[in-house]
N, C-alpha and C positions, 0 to 999 in steps of 0.2 A: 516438041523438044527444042526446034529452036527458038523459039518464041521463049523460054524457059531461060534457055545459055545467053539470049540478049538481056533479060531481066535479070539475070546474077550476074553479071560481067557490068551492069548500070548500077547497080549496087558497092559493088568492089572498087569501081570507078569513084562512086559520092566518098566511100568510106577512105578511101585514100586522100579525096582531095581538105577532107575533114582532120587528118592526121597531120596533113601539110599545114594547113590552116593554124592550128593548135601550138605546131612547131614554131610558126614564123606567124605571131599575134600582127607582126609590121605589114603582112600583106591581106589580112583579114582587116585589120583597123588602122588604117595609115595616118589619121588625122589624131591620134594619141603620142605621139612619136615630136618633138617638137623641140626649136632650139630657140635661145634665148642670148643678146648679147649683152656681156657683162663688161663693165669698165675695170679694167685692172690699173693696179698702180703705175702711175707715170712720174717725172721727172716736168719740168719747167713749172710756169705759172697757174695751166688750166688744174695741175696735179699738185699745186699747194707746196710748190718747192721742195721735195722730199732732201734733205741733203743726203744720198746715201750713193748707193752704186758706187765704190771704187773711187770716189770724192775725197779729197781731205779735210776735215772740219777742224779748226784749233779756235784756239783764244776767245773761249768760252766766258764772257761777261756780259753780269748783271748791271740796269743801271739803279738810281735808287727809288724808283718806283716800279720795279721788277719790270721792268723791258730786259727780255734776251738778244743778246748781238753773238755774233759769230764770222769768223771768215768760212770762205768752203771754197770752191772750185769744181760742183757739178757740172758735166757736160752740156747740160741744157742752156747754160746763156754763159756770156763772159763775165756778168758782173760778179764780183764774189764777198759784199760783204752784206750778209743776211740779218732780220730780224725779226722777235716774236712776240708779242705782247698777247698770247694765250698760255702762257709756261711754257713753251716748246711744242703744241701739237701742228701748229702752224708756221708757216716762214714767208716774208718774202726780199726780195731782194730791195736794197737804202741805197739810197744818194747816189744811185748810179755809177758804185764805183767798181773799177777793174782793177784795183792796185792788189799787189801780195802783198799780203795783211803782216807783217813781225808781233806786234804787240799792239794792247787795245787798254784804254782804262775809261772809266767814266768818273765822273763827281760823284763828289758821297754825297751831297745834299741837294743837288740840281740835276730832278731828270732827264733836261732836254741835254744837258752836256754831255759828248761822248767826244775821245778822240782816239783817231789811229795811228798806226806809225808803219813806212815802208822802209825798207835799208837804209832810204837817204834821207827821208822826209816827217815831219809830223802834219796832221791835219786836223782841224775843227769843226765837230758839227754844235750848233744852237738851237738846232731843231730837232731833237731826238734821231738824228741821222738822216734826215730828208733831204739836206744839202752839205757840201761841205766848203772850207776854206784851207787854202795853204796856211800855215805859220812861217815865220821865216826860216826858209830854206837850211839845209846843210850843216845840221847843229854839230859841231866838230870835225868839220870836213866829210860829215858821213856823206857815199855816191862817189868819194873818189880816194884812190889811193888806196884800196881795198879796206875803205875803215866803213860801217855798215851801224848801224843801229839795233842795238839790241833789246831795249826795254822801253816804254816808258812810265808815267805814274803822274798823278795830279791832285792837288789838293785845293782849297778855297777859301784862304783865313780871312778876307778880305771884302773888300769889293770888286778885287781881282780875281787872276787862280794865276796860280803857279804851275808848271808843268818842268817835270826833269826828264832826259834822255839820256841813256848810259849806251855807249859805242863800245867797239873792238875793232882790231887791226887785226886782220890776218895775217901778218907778214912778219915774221920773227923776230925777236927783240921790238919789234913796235905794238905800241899799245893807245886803247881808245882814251874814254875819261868820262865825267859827268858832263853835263850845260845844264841850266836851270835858265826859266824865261820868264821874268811875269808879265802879265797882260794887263795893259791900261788900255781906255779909249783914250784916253790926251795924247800917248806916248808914243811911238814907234819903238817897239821892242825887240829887244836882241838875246842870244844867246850868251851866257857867262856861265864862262869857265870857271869850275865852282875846285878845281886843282886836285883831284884824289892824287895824282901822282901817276907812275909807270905803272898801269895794272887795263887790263881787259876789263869790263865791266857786261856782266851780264845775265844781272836783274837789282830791281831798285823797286824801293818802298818811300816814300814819305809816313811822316808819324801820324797817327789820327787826330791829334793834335797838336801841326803844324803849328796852328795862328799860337802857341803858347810855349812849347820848347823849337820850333824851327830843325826837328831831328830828318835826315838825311841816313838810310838806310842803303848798301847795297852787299853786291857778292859779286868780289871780283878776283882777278887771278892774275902774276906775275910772268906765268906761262912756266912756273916751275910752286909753286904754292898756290893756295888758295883762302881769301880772307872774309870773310865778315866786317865792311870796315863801317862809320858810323861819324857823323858830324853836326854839331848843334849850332850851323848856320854859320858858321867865318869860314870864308874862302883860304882852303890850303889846310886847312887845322881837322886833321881828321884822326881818327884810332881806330887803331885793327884789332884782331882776335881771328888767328888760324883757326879752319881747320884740320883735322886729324883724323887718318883712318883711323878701323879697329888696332893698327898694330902701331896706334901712335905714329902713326910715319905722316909727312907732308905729300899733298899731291896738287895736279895741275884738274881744273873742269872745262870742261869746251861748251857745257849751257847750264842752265840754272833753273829750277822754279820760280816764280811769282815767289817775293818773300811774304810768309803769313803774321803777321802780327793781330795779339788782342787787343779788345777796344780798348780795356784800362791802360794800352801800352802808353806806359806815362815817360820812363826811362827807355836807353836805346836799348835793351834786355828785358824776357829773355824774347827769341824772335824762333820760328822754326824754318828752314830752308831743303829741297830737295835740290839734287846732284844731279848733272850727267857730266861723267868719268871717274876716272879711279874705280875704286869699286861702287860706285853711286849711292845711294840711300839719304834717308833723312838726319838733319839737325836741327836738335834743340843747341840756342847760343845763348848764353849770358854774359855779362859785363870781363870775366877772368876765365871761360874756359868752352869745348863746343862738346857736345855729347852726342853719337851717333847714336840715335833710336835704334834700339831693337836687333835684328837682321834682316834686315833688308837687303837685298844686295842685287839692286835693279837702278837701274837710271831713271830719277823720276825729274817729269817733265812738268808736274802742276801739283799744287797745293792750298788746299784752305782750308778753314777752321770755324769753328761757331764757338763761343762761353756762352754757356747760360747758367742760371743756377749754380755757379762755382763748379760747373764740368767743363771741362776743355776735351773738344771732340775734333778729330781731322780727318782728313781725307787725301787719297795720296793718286795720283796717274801716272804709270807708267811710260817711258820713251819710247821704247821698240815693242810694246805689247800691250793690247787692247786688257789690260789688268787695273784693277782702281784697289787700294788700302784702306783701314779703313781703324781708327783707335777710336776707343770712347772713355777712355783713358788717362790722356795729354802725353798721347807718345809712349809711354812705358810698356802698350801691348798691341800687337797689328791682328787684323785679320783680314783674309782674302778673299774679296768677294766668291761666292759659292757658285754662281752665274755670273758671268760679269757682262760688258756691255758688247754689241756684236763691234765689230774692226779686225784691222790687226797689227796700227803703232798708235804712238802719240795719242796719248788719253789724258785730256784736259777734265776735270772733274769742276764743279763750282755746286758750293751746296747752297740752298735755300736759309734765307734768314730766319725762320719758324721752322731750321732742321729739325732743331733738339726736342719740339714737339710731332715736326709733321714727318721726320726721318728723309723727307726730302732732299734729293739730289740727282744733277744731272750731269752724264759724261758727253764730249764728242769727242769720235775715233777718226783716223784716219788709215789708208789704206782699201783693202777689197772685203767688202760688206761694212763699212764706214755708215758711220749715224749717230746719230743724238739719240741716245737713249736717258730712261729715270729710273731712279729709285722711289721708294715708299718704305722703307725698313732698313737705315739706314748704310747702303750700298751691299747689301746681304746679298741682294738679286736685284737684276736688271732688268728693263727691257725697253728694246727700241721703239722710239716715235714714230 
């Protein structure tokens, strides 16, 4: 009998430790069990510059062999002005520069031309951004006296370029102005004062066809109106055209969009421009009156357009909110992205020159989850880089 009650209690013993086993496979088979390390997304150079994390990305420009440039300000290094020559899947940091970026434009017809602009300064790259140069200094006193640069724009009718910068004065009853530069090698060039008058200036266009009417585009403000004004190259000789909220009333703006002009723009009309103040939104302008598109009634920070086929398509970004607009219309009907791109202000939009076939576009956001994102249908849905 006991020989029996040891052999069933040996039994009872296996069967349990069989039960255990079953339960916890990790202590039967421990070499099935196994970790793995995975790279996750980073920030700096090893991780391909991601611009995002809580970065601000603005002044989203193409040059004209589709190089992407952008400012940003991710935490991984100081420099902040980025670029991409894969559409935007990649980034890296140009010309070693740390300045804050205000405004950026390239040549329409020379890839390697790109320049930037800080509150007080303009600079030149001739290298697609590899280096840069000063301009001369302090086009309007911008850097002192609280007057600051607000735009700039360039064109090439020549064998020079031309480059204009429009300022603002912060300081009540004072106001900025245009300067215009050309660039010679023979020359030692200088800023001239191209005379718009008492107004804040703060965005400007050259015409697409500088080298033939010499038109002179901007959107400036009195600090109690707001103008559309326009000049066909004589210093001082310029004309305006308010505009007008919905209720017909005059207002003051504190920024501006990029003005969008089309290729065929032969004359200084019509032009389309977004707002910030008043009640913000977009304008279509012509030669005798301004039209506020639609209802809009957001502050928009960026704008642009493509013609093709006798359709005029735009595109709109919002100031304070990660939102992009979106007509294929010419302004007469909006619609809002269904997705839009991740951030959460200042949404710079720049569409692809093969939009109107490839529906291509891309936004950069600022604020927290900030990023370059694209489109494929155009600005319907987004998604980040």
């Amino acid at each position: 009998m006991a020989k029996t009650g040891i052999a069933v209690t040996l039994i009872l013993l296996l069967s349990l430790a069989g039960l255990i086993a079953q339960s916890n496979p990790a202590l039967s088979a421990p070499e099935e069990v196994k970790w793995s390390r995975v790279n996750i997304p980073t920030e700096g150079k090893l991780g391909g510059w991601m611009l995002a994390r809580d970065s601000d990305i603005k002044h989203l420009t193409m040059s004209a062999g589709g190089t992407l440039y952008a400012y940003a300000n991710p935490s991984g290094t100081s420099y902040t002005l980025f670029k991409s020559t894969d559409e935007g899947h990649s980034w890296s940091h140009t010309g070693r520069v740390e300045d804050e970026i205000v405004a950026m434009a390239t040549d329409p017809d020379d890839d390697e031309l790109i320049y930037y602009a800080t509150k007080s300064d303009v600079y030149k790259s001739s290298d697609a951004g590899e280096s840069f140069i000063q301009l001369p200094p302090s086009p309007g006193g911008a850097g002192n006296n609280n007057v600051e640069i607000t735009a700039i724009d360039i064109a090439h009718p020549d064998e020079h370029n031309v480059i204009i910068a429009g300022t603002e004065d912060a300081d009540n009853s004072e106001y900025g102005g245009i300067y215009l530069l050309e660039e010679d090698e023979e020359l030692f060039p200088s800023w001239v004062n191209v005379e718009i008058g008492s107004y804040d200036v703060h965005s400007l266009a050259l015409s697409p066809h500088f080298a033939d009417d010499a038109i002179i585009t901007a959107v400036a403000t009195d600090e109690t109106q707001t103008y559309v004004a326009y000049n066909y190259g004589t210093i001082g000789d310029w004309n305006t055209v308010e505009l007008l909220d919905t209720s017909n009333h005059s207002f003051a703006i504190t920024g501006a969009s990029n003005i969008a002009l089309t290729s065929d723009f032969y004359e200084p009309f019509p032009l389309f421009v977004g707002v910030i103040g008043g009640n913000g939104g977009i304008y279509e302008v012509d030669e005798n009156h301004t039209q506020r598109l639609n209802s809009i009634n957001s502050e928009i920070i960026s704008l642009d357009l493509v013609d093709a086929a006798g359709t005029l398509k735009l595109m709109a970004g919002e100031n304070n909110k990660a939102k992009v607009w979106y007509s294929d219309d010419g302004g007469d009907s909006w619609d809002l992205a269904t997705k839009a791109p991740t951030g959460s202000s200042a949404t710079y939009v720049l569409m692809a020159p093969d939009f109107a076939s490839s529906g291509q576009a891309y936004a950069a956001t600022s604020g927290s989850e900030s990023a370059v994102s694209y489109t494929l249908d155009d600005g319907t849905t987004w998604k980040q880089m």
